[in-house]
N, C-alpha and C positions, 0 to 999 in steps of 0.2 A: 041507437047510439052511433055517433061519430066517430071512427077512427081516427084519434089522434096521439100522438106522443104522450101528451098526459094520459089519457084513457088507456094505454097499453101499459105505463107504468103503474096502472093503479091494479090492473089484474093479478089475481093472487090463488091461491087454493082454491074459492068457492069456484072456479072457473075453470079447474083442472079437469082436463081431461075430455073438454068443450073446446068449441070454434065460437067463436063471436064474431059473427057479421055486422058488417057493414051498413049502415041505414041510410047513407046517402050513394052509396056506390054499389049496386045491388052484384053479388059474386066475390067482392073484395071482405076478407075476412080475417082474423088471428087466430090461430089455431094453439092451446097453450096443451101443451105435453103435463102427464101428470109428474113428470119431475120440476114444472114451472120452468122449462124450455120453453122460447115460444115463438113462431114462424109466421111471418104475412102469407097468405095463399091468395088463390081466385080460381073460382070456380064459375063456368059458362054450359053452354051448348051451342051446337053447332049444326045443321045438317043433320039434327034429331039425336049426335054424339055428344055425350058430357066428356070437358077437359077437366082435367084437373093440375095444377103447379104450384110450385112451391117460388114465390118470389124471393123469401131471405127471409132470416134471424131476424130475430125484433134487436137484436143486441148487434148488429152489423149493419142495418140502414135505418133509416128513418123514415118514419108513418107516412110521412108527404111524398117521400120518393116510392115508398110501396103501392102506395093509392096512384102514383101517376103511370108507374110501368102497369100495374092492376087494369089504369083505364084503355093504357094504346092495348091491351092484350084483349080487352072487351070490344072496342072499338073497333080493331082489326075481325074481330069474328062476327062485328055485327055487318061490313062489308064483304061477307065470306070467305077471310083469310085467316085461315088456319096455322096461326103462327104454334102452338101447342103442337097440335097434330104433325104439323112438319117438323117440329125439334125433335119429334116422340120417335117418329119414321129414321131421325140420323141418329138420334142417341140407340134405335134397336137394331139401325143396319148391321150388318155384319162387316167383324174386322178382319185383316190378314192373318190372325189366330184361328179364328173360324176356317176361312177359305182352307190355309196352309192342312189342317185337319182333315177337311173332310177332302183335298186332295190327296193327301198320305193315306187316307181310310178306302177312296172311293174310281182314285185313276190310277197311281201308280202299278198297285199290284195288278191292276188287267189290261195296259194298254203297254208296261215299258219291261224290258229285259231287265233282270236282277242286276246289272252291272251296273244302268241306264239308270236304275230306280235309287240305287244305291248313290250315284251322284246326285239325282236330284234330290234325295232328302239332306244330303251334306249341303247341301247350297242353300234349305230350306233351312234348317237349323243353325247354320252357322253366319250365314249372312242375310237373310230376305228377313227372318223372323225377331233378327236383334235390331233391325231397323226400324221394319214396316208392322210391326204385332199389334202395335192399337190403331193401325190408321183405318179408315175406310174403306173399304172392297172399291163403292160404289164415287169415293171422292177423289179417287189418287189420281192424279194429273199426270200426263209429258211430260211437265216438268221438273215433278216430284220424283218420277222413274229415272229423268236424265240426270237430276242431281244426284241421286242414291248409286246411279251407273259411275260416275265422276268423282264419288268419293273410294271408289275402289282403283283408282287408276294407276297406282303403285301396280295391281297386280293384272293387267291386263287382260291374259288370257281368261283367269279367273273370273274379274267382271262381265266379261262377254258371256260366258258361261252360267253364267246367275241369272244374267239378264234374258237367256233362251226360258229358264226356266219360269223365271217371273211372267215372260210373254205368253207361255202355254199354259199356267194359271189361271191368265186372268182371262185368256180365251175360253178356260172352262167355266170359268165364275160366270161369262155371258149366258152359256149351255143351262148355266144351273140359278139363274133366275137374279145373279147376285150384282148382276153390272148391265146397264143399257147394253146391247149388243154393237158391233160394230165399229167400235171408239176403242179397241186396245191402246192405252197409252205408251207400251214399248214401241208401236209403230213409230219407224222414222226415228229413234235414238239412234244416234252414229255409236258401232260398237267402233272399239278402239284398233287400231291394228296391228296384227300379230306375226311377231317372226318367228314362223316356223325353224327348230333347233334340228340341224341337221347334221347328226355326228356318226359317223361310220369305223368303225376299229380296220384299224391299219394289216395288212397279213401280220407285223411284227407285235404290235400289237394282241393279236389275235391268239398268236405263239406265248405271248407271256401268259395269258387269260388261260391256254389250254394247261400251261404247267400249274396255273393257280389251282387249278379244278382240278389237277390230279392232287393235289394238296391237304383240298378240299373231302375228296374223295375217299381219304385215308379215317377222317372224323364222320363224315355223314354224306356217303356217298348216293342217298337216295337226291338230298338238295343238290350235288353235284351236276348228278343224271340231270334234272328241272332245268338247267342252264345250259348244256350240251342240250337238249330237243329245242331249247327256245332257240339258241344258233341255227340249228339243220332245219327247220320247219320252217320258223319265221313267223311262226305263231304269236300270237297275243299272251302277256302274263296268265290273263286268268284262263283261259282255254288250255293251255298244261300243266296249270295248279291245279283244278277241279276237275281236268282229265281223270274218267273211269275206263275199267279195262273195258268193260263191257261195250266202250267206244272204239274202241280198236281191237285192226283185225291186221294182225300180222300175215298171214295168209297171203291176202291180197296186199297188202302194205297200204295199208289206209287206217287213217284215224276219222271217225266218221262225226264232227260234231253237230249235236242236235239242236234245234233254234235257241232253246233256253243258255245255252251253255258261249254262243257265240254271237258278235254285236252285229254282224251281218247279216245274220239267221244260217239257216241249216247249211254245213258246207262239207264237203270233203277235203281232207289235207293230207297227199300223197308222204309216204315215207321213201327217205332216202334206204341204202342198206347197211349205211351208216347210223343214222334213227332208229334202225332195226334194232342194230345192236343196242344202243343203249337202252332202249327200250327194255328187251332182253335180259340185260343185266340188273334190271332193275324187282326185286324181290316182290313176289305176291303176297297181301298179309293175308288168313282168314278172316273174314267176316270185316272186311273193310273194301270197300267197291273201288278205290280212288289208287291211282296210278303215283301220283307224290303222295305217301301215307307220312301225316303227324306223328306225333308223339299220343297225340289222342286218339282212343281206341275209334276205327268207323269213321274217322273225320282226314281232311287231306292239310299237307301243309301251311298254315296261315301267315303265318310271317318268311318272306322271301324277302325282303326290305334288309334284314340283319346281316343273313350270310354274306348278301350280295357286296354289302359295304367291307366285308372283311374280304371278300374274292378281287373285288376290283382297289383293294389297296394293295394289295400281295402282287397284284401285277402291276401296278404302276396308271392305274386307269380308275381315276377316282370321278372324274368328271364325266362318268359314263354312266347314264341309265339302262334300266334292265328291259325300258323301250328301245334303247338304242341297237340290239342286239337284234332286233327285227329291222331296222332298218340296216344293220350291215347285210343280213341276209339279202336283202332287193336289193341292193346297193352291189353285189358282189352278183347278184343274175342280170343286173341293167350293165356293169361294167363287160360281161361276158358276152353281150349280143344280145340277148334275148329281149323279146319287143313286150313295149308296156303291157297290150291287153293279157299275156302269159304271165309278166310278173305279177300285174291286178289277179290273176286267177289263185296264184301259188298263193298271194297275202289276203286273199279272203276278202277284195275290194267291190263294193258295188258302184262307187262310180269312178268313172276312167280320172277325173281329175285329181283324184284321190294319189292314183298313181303319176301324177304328170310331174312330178317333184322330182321322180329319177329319172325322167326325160334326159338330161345333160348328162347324166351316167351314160346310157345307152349310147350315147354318139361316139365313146370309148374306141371299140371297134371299127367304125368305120372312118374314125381319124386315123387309126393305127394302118386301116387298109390302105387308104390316099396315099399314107406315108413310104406306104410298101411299093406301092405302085406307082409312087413320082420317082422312087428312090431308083426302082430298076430302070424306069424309062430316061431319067438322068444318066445311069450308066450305058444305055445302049447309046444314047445323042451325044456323052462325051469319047463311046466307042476307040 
């Protein structure tokens, strides 16, 4: 029997649940479902492999056009081109759903700091995976990456930061069998560039901020304390929100943080005798290890984001982050003299450029000496 239009409309239940092949086009066949649904197929071999496809509905194309894509699909496999086989290989590659998974399951937890992991998976859910989730591991292009980079350009820093995460991805998807090696597509995307926000609290400033906190201290004087150490330290938010005592040793006046706990890994961070104090004043609970103790039993303060907004309204300092408080701290040892590799030590920095931003602080000092020292030698020459 011929596959033709006529002959497909004439099949009916006795043929339910059967393929009827093709007699002049050997593999091209109608395959009728026993609900009298019914699908052109083709079936071959190849390199000793049976393919098997579904060309379309009998109700969506037409016998002649089924028999002709049936033949370039025989055709092609009788020249050894495995046009099946190669659709079968993209349609079961793995997507950026896959990858995103068995990254979350398989690197973060052993290669990145909880802090580190914690933003990568916010970048993975919130942006890589609402874009890229059905695309291709093995198909995604430079330019796919460059567009998807470009469409976040509203948020700059952010995009840059998505786009780290993207690159160390796909660098592992090469590792793990999922991408030709070598061809990272983030290579050579221009991130975008970023003005680092450099805001320092004024001493008057500073004065308003210390009456807020006494303010503060009268309601919940444990959050109080959290912002008094992050001034005198200089410490990072989460390194004195997850501060345990068992990390500090008033003794010797050291807070000793452990790699898990700090983004530079294991560091020491000298206490003032001022951080002593509040330290000090700060209540031990039973059976909770954590230096800012919650409202939940064992667990340490979570939300610092609330109070802060009601601390830096009461003083007049709204446009200030509870980052910016570490940077007054370096800001106020760079204006006093003290050379960058000492303030990189005090902020936990491992590379020197890290610190090179309060370079022009430092020079504070020694404009103020020139000044001193032109000033007298002008009084001795006008004598």
């Amino acid at each position: 029997m011929k596959i033709t239009q006529r002959t497909v409309q004439a099949l009916g239940e006795d043929e339910a649940g059967t393929i009827v092949w093709d007699d002049a086009l050997r593999g091209f066949g109608v395959r009728v479902n026993r609900n009298l649904t019914m699908s052109y197929i083709v079936h071959f071999r190849i390199d000793g492999k049976q393919r098997k496809s579904v060309i379309g509905r009998t109700d969506a194309i037409k016998a002649e056009e089924a028999r002709r894509r049936a033949r370039v699909l025989i055709g092609a496999a009788s020249n050894g081109d495995d046009v099946i086989g190669k659709k079968q290989e993209v349609d079961n590659a793995p997507t950026f759903t896959a990858l995103a998974e068995r990254f979350i399951d398989e690197y973060i937890p052993y290669h990145l700091k909880p802090s580190t992991a914690a933003d990568y998976q916010r970048s993975i859910k919130n942006f890589i995976l609402p874009k890229l989730k059905n695309e291709k591991v093995e198909q995604i292009t430079r330019q796919r990456i460059a567009e998807f980079h470009q469409s976040m350009a509203h948020t700059p820093y952010q995009a840059n930061r998505v786009l780290g995460t993207l690159s160390i991805m796909l660098t592992q998807a090469e590792v793990w069998g999922m991408r030709a090696e070598g061809i990272n597509p983030c290579l050579r995307v221009k991130r975008f560039k970023e003005h680092r926000r450099e805001r320092f609290l004024s001493s008057t400033e500073l004065s308003r901020l210390a009456d807020a906190l006494e303010e503060e201290a009268k309601t919940a004087p444990v959050t109080a304390a959290a912002f008094r150490l992050l001034i005198l330290t200089g410490c990072r938010l989460g390194e004195i929100q997850k501060l345990e005592w068992r990390d500090v040793d008033l003794e010797r006046s050291e807070i000793r943080l452990p790699e898990a706990k700090s983004k530079t890994g294991y560091r020491t961070v000298y206490l003032s005798s001022k951080g002593k104090t509040v330290l000090n004043s700060i209540p031990r609970l039973p059976g909770n290890p954590y230096v800012i103790h919650g409202r939940v039993p064992g667990r340490y303060l979570t939300d610092m984001q609330k109070p802060w907004r009601r601390i830096r309204k009461s003083a007049g300092i709204e446009d200030v982050r509870i980052h910016d408080l570490r940077h007054t701290f370096a800001a106020n040892a760079a204006s006093q003299g003290f050379s960058l590799p000492i303030i990189g030590k005090l902020l936990g920095h491992t590379q020197a450029q890290t610190t090179a931003r309060y370079a022009h602080l430092s020079a504070d000092p020694v404009r103020k000496a020139n000044e001193d020292i032109a000033r007298v030698l002008d009084a001795s020459m006008s004598g």
